[in-house]
C-alpha positions as CSV (number, residue, x, y, z in Angstrom):
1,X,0.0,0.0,0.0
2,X,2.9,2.2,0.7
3,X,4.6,1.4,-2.3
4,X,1.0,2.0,-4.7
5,X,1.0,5.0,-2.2
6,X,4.0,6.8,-3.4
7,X,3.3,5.9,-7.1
8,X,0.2,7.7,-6.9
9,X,1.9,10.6,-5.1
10,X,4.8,10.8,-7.9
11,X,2.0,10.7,-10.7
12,X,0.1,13.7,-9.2
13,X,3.7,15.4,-8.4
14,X,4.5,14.7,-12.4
15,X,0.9,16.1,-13.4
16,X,1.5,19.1,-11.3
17,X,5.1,20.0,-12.5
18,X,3.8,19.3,-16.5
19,X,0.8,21.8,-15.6
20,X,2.9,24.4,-13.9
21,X,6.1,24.1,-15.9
22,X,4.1,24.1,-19.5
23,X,4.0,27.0,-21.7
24,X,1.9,29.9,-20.2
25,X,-1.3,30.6,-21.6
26,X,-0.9,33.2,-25.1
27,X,-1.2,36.6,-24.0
28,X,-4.6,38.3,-24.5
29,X,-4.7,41.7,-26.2
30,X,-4.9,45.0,-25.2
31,X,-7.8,46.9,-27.0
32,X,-8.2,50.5,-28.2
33,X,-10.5,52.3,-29.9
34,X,-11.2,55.0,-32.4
35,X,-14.9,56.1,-33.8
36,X,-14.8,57.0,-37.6
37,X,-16.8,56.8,-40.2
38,X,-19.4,59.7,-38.7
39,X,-19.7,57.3,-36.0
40,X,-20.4,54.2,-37.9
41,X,-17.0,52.3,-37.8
42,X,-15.6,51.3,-34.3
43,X,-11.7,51.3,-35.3
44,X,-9.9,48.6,-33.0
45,X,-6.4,48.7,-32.1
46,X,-3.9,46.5,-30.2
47,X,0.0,46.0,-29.7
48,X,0.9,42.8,-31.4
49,X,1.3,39.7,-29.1
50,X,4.7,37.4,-29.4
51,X,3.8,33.9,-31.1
52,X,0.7,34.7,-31.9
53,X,-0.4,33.7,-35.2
54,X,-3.5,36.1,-35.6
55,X,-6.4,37.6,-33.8
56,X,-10.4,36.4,-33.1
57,X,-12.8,39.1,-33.6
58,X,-16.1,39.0,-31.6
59,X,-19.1,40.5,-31.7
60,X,-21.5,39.7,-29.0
61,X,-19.6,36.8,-28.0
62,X,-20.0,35.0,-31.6
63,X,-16.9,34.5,-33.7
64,X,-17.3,37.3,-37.0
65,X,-13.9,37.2,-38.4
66,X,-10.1,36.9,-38.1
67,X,-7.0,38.9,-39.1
68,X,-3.2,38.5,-38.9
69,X,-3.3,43.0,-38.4
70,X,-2.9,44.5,-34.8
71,X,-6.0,46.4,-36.4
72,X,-9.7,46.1,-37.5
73,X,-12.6,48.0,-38.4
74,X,-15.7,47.0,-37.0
75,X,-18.6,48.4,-38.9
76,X,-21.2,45.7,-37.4
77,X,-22.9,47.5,-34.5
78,X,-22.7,45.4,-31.6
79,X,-23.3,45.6,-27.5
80,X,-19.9,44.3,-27.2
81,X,-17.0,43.9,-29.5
82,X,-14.0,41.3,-28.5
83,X,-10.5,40.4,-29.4
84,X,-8.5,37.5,-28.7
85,X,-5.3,36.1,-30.2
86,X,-4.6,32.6,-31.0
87,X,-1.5,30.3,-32.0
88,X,-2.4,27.2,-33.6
89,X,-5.1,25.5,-31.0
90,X,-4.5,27.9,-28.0
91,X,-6.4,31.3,-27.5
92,X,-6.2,34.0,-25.0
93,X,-8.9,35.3,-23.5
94,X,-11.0,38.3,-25.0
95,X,-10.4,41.9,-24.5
96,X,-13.5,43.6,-24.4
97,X,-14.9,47.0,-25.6
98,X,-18.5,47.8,-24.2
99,X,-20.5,49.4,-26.7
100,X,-24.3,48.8,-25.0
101,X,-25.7,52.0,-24.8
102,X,-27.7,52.8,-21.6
103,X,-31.7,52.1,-21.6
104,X,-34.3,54.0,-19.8
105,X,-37.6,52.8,-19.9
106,X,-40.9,54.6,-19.2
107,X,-39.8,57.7,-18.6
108,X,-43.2,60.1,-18.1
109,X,-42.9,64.0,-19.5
110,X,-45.5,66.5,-20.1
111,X,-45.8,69.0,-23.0
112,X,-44.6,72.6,-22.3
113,X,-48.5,73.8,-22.6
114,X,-49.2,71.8,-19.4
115,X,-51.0,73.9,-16.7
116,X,-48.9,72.0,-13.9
117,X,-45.2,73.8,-14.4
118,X,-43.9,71.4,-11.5
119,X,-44.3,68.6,-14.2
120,X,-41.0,68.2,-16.4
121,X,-41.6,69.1,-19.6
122,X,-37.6,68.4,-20.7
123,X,-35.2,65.9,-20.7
124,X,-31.8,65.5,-19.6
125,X,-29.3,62.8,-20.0
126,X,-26.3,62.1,-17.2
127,X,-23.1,61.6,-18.1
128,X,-23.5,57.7,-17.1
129,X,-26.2,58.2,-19.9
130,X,-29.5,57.7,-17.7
131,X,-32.6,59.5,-19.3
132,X,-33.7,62.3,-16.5
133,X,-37.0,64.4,-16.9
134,X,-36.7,67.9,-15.8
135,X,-39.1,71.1,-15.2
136,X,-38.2,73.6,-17.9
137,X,-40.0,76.5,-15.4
138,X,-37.0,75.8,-13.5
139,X,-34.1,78.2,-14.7
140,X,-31.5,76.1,-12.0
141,X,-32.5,73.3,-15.0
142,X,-31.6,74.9,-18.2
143,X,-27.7,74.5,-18.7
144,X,-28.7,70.7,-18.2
145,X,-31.6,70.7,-20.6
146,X,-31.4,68.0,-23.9
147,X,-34.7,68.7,-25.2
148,X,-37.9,69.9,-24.4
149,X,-41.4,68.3,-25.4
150,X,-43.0,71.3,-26.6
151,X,-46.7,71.6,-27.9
152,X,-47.3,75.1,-27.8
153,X,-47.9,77.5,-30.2
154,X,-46.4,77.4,-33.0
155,X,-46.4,73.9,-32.6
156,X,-49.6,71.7,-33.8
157,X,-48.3,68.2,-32.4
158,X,-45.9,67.4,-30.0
159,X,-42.6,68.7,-30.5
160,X,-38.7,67.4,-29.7
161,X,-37.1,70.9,-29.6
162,X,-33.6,71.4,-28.9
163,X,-33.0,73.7,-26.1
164,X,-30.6,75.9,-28.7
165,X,-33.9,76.6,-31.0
166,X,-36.1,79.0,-28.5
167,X,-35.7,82.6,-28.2
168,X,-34.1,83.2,-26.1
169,X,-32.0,80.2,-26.3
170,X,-32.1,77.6,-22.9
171,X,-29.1,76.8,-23.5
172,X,-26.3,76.6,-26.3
173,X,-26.7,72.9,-27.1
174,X,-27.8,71.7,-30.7
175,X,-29.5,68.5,-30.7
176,X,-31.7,66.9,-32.9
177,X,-34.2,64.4,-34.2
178,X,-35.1,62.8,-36.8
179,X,-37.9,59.7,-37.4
180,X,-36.3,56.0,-37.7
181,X,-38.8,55.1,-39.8
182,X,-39.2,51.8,-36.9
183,X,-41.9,51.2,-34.6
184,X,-39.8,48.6,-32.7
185,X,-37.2,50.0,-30.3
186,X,-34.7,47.0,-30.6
187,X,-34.9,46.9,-34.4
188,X,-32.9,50.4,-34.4
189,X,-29.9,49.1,-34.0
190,X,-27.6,52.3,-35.1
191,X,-28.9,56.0,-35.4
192,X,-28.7,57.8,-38.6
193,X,-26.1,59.7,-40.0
194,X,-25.4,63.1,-39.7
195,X,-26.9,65.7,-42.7
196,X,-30.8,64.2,-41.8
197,X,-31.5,65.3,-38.6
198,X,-34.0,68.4,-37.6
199,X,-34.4,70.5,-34.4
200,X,-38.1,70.9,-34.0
201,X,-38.7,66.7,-34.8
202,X,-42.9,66.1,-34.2
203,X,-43.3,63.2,-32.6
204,X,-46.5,60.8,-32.6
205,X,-47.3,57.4,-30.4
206,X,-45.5,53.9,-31.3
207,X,-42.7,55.5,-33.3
208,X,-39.1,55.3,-32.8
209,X,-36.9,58.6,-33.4
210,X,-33.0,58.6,-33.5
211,X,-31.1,61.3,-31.7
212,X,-28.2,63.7,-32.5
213,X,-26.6,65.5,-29.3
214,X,-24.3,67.9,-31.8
215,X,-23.5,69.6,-28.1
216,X,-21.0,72.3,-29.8
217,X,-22.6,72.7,-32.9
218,X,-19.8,72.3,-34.6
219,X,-21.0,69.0,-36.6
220,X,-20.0,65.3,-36.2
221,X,-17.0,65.1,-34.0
222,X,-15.5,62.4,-31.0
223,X,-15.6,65.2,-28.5
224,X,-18.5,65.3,-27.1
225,X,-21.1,64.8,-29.8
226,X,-23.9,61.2,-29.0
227,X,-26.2,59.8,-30.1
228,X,-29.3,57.7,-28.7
229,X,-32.9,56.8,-30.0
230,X,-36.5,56.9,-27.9
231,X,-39.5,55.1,-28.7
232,X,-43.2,57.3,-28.0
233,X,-44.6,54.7,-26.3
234,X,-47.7,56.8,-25.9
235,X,-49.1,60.5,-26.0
236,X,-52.4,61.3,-24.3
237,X,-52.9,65.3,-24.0
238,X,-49.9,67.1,-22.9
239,X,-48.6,63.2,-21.4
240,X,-46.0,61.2,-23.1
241,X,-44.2,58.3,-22.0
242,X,-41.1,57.2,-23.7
243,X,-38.2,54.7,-23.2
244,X,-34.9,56.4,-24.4
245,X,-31.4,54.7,-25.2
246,X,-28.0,56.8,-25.1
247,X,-24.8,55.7,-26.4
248,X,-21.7,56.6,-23.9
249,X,-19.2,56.1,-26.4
250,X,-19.1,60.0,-27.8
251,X,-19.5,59.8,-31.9
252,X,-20.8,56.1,-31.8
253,X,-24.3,55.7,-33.5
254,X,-24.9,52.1,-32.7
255,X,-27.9,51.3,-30.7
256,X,-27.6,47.7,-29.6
257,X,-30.5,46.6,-27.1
């Protein structure tokens, strides 16, 4: 028993010393990124890992495409986008880049002609990307204002106004809508391009509307320009209840959800 005893000890001693003193696992990548294209191309970037004989490219965790480059252009939006390298049957793990943009559902706003000025007739977004609704009667609210539902005259129907179009202006900001032509929120799946979009958008129940936050007015840029979309789930009078994605990533237009 001894004897069978130390065998048994030696084989798990060998097993351990072939585990520890194998080859290390192949580095995984480190990923950049760069947003071209008017914010339609994620451009991915990484230093080149020793031995390895190309990279993986993932999107939403299923396998789209290879290269041998430390580079690639991903023009399919995505929630998340991965890279790993590989040599022969081994593969690192993946280096992700987070593209989901941040959902809020059901958020309630009133149009400006409401009688009740403690109800938020604007909407802000945070720079974690959270839709908020604010009271545009509120002058501590207007350097934070996005857009204000506005059904006042001039306005027949419900309006998306940026807060730049008023006179006088709530604040600076230039941001825009335009319709996406989608009743499904999901199906959106990257806004429009710049050149399309309007700063008094009307709006109307079960449509979805990409947005353009073009906060300098300066046109498309990676500064601080986003984008998002918002379904109307509903309008009834001077009520309107909407669910509102924002992408963090500053010049991205995808829209994953």
């Amino acid at each position: 028993m001894k004897k069978l005893l130390g065998i048994t000890l030696s084989l798990a001693g060998l097993l351990m010393l072939v585990s520890c003193g194998g080859e290390e696992a192949i580095e995984m990548p480190s990923v950049t990124y760069t947003v071209t294209d008017n914010g339609g191309t994620l451009a991915l970037d990484w230093d080149d890992i020793t031995d390895a004989e190309g990279y993986y490219i993932y999107a939403d965790g299923v396998l789209i495409d290879s290269t041998t480059d430390s580079e690639y252009d991903a023009t399919e939006p995505a929630q998340v986008y991965g890279v790993s390298a590989y040599n022969a049957d081994d593969e690192s793990a993946t280096d992700d880049v987070d593209c989901a943009p941040e959902v809020t559902a059901n958020v309630i706003v009133y149009g400006a002609s409401d009688p009740d000025t403690a109800h938020p007739s604007g909407l802000s977004f945070t720079t974690s990307g959270t839709a908020v609704a604010l009271a545009i009667g509120v002058t501590a609210n207007h350097p934070d204002l996005d857009y204000i539902f506005d059904d006042r005259a001039p306005f027949t129907t419900m309006t998306l106004v940026s807060p730049n179009a008023y006179t006088p202006v709530y604040n600076d900001e230039k941001n825009m809508g335009v319709d996406a032509q989608a009743t499904d929120f999901d199906a959106v799946i990257i806004a429009n391009a710049p050149g399309v979009y309007s700063t008094q958008t009307s709006l109307q129940g079960n449509a979805v509307y990409a947005l353009f936050m073009d906060q300098d007015d300066d046109g498309w840029d990676t500064d601080s320009d986003h984008f998002g979309k918002m379904k109307v789930e509903s309008i009834a009078g001077t009520t309107v209840t909407i669910t509102v994605a924002y992408q963090t990533i500053t010049g991205l237009r995808w829209l994953v959800t």
